[in-house]
N, C-alpha and C positions, 0 to 999 in steps of 0.2 A: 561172234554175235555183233550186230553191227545196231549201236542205236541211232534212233531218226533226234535231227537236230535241225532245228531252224535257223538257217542263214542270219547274219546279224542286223541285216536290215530288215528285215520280217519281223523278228522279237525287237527291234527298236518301234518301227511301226506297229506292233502290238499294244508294245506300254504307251504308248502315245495316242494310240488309240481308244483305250482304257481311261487314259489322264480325262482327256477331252469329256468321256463319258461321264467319267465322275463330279468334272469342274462342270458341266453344263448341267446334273440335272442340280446341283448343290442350291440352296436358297440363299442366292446371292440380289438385293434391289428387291423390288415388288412384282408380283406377280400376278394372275387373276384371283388367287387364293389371297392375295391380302386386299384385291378393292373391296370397298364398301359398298354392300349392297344398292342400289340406284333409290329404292325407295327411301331408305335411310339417308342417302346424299340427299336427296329431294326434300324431305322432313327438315334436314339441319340445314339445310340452305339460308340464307341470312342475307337480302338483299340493303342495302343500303336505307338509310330514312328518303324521302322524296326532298324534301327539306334540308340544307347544309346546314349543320350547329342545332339542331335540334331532335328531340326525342333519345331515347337509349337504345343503344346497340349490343348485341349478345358479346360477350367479350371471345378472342380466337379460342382461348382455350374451351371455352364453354361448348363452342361448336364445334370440336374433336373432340370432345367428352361424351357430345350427342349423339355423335357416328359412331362411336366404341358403343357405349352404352345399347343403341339402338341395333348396329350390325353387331354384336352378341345376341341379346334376343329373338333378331331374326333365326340365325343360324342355331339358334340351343331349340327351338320347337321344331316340330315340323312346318311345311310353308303356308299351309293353310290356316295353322295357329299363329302364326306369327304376322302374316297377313292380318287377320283378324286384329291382333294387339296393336297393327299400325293402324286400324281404320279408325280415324277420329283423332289422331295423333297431332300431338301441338308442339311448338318448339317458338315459344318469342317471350318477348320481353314481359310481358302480361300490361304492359301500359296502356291503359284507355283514354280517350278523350272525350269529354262531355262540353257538345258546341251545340248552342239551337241560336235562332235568331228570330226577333220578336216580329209582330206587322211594322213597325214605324221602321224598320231596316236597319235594326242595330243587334247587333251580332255578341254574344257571350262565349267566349271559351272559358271553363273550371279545371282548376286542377288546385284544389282546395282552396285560393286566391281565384278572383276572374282577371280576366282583362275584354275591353270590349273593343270593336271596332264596327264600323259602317260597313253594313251587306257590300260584297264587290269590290271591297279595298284590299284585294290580296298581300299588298305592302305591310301594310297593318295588322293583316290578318298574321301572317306572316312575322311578326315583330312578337305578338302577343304571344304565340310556340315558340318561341325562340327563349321569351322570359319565362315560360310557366313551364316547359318543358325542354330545358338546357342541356346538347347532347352530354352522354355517359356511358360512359360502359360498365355492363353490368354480369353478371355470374345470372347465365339460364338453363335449366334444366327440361331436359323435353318431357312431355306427360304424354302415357300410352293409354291404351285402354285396358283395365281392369283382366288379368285374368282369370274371374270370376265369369266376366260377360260370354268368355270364351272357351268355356269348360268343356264344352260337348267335342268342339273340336281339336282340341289341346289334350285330348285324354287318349 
Protein backbone atom coordinates (compact mmCIF):
# COMPACT_ATOMS: atom_id res chain seq x y z
CA UNK A 1 0.00 0.00 0.00
CA UNK A 2 1.51 3.00 -1.02
CA UNK A 3 0.43 6.48 0.65
CA UNK A 4 0.17 9.76 -1.41
CA UNK A 5 2.67 12.45 0.28
CA UNK A 6 3.26 15.78 -0.73
CA UNK A 7 6.91 16.85 -1.73
CA UNK A 8 8.32 19.15 0.92
CA UNK A 9 8.03 22.05 -0.82
CA UNK A 10 4.38 21.77 -1.72
CA UNK A 11 3.32 21.46 2.24
CA UNK A 12 5.90 24.35 2.88
CA UNK A 13 4.09 26.27 0.17
CA UNK A 14 0.88 25.25 1.76
CA UNK A 15 1.53 26.46 5.30
CA UNK A 16 2.65 29.52 3.81
CA UNK A 17 -0.02 29.80 2.04
CA UNK A 18 -2.39 29.42 4.79
CA UNK A 19 -0.15 31.99 7.00
CA UNK A 20 -0.68 34.67 4.33
CA UNK A 21 -4.45 33.83 4.44
CA UNK A 22 -4.84 34.17 7.82
CA UNK A 23 -2.32 37.25 8.61
CA UNK A 24 -4.36 39.14 5.72
CA UNK A 25 -7.82 38.70 6.45
CA UNK A 26 -6.84 39.37 10.57
CA UNK A 27 -8.00 42.98 11.78
CA UNK A 28 -4.92 44.51 11.79
CA UNK A 29 -5.01 49.06 11.27
CA UNK A 30 -8.39 50.28 9.97
CA UNK A 31 -10.35 49.21 7.59
CA UNK A 32 -13.77 50.30 5.70
CA UNK A 33 -15.49 48.73 8.56
CA UNK A 34 -13.95 51.10 11.17
CA UNK A 35 -14.54 54.57 8.93
CA UNK A 36 -16.91 56.74 10.10
CA UNK A 37 -19.79 57.01 8.37
CA UNK A 38 -19.30 60.42 5.82
CA UNK A 39 -22.46 62.07 7.18
CA UNK A 40 -21.25 61.73 10.63
CA UNK A 41 -17.56 63.08 9.64
CA UNK A 42 -19.49 65.93 8.13
CA UNK A 43 -21.91 66.57 11.36
CA UNK A 44 -18.63 66.63 13.59
CA UNK A 45 -16.61 68.50 11.38
CA UNK A 46 -15.33 71.61 13.33
CA UNK A 47 -13.96 74.19 11.19
CA UNK A 48 -11.75 76.78 12.73
CA UNK A 49 -13.27 80.32 14.34
CA UNK A 50 -12.82 82.99 11.14
CA UNK A 51 -11.25 85.11 13.88
CA UNK A 52 -7.70 84.18 15.64
CA UNK A 53 -8.04 84.28 19.63
CA UNK A 54 -11.66 84.38 19.58
CA UNK A 55 -14.88 82.53 20.08
CA UNK A 56 -14.89 78.72 21.52
CA UNK A 57 -13.79 75.83 19.79
CA UNK A 58 -15.29 72.15 20.31
CA UNK A 59 -12.36 70.53 22.28
CA UNK A 60 -10.59 67.13 20.03
CA UNK A 61 -12.12 64.89 22.28
CA UNK A 62 -15.43 66.16 22.06
CA UNK A 63 -15.35 65.68 18.20
CA UNK A 64 -14.41 61.77 18.46
CA UNK A 65 -16.96 61.58 20.96
CA UNK A 66 -19.44 62.99 18.09
CA UNK A 67 -18.26 60.44 15.53
CA UNK A 68 -18.62 57.42 18.00
CA UNK A 69 -21.64 58.72 19.24
CA UNK A 70 -23.01 59.64 15.98
CA UNK A 71 -21.54 56.46 13.73
CA UNK A 72 -23.23 54.13 16.35
CA UNK A 73 -26.62 55.49 15.76
CA UNK A 74 -26.18 55.47 12.36
CA UNK A 75 -25.18 51.74 12.05
CA UNK A 76 -27.60 50.48 15.24
CA UNK A 77 -30.99 51.61 12.89
CA UNK A 78 -31.69 51.04 9.79
CA UNK A 79 -30.33 53.79 7.05
CA UNK A 80 -33.45 55.41 6.46
CA UNK A 81 -33.87 55.74 10.35
CA UNK A 82 -30.80 56.88 11.07
CA UNK A 83 -30.84 59.22 8.26
CA UNK A 84 -33.85 60.64 9.47
CA UNK A 85 -32.10 61.19 13.18
CA UNK A 86 -29.29 63.10 11.25
CA UNK A 87 -31.70 65.52 9.62
CA UNK A 88 -31.51 68.63 11.50
CA UNK A 89 -28.38 67.38 13.38
CA UNK A 90 -26.15 69.93 15.22
CA UNK A 91 -22.67 69.68 16.62
CA UNK A 92 -21.03 73.42 17.80
CA UNK A 93 -20.35 75.27 20.53
CA UNK A 94 -24.01 76.79 21.02
CA UNK A 95 -22.26 80.33 21.26
CA UNK A 96 -24.41 83.22 19.85
CA UNK A 97 -23.70 86.59 18.98
CA UNK A 98 -25.95 89.44 19.56
CA UNK A 99 -24.55 92.62 17.08
CA UNK A 100 -27.09 95.33 15.56
CA UNK A 101 -25.93 98.65 14.65
CA UNK A 102 -27.90 101.78 15.15
CA UNK A 103 -28.51 104.68 12.11
CA UNK A 104 -25.77 107.31 13.53
CA UNK A 105 -23.13 104.04 12.60
CA UNK A 106 -22.19 102.80 15.79
CA UNK A 107 -22.25 99.29 16.08
CA UNK A 108 -22.89 97.10 19.53
CA UNK A 109 -21.72 93.66 20.14
CA UNK A 110 -23.43 91.77 23.68
CA UNK A 111 -22.24 89.14 25.20
CA UNK A 112 -23.82 90.02 28.65
CA UNK A 113 -21.11 93.13 28.74
CA UNK A 114 -21.23 95.40 25.24
CA UNK A 115 -18.52 96.87 23.63
CA UNK A 116 -19.16 99.24 20.80
CA UNK A 117 -17.40 100.21 17.66
CA UNK A 118 -17.97 102.48 14.35
CA UNK A 119 -19.97 100.79 11.47
CA UNK A 120 -16.91 99.53 9.11
CA UNK A 121 -13.96 99.53 11.60
CA UNK A 122 -13.40 95.99 11.32
CA UNK A 123 -10.11 96.48 13.68
CA UNK A 124 -12.43 97.52 16.37
CA UNK A 125 -14.92 95.31 15.53
CA UNK A 126 -12.51 92.87 15.82
CA UNK A 127 -10.88 93.91 19.16
CA UNK A 128 -14.56 93.95 20.70
CA UNK A 129 -14.81 89.54 19.95
CA UNK A 130 -11.77 89.13 20.96
CA UNK A 131 -12.59 90.85 24.61
CA UNK A 132 -16.35 89.52 24.83
CA UNK A 133 -15.72 86.32 23.32
CA UNK A 134 -11.95 85.02 24.23
CA UNK A 135 -11.04 81.71 22.46
CA UNK A 136 -11.71 78.43 24.70
CA UNK A 137 -12.09 75.22 24.35
CA UNK A 138 -14.86 73.72 25.32
CA UNK A 139 -16.74 69.92 25.96
CA UNK A 140 -19.62 69.70 22.84
CA UNK A 141 -22.13 67.34 22.27
CA UNK A 142 -23.87 66.73 19.15
CA UNK A 143 -27.90 67.02 19.17
CA UNK A 144 -29.81 64.60 16.92
CA UNK A 145 -33.30 64.57 16.12
CA UNK A 146 -35.71 63.02 18.49
CA UNK A 147 -36.52 59.47 17.84
CA UNK A 148 -39.93 60.14 18.46
CA UNK A 149 -39.95 62.37 15.26
CA UNK A 150 -39.01 59.18 13.43
CA UNK A 151 -41.08 56.42 14.59
CA UNK A 152 -42.80 55.32 11.58
CA UNK A 153 -39.64 54.75 9.94
CA UNK A 154 -37.30 53.45 12.75
CA UNK A 155 -40.07 50.63 13.58
Amino acid sequence: MRRATLPLHHAMLTVGCLLLFVVGCSKTGSSDADAVDPLCESLCETAPPKLDDAFKVCSAASVEACRTTCDDLVRDYIPICGSCRLEGASFSTGETVDESCDADGLCTIRNGAGCQYPNGDSAQRDACYRTLFPREEVECEPQFRPLSDCADLCS
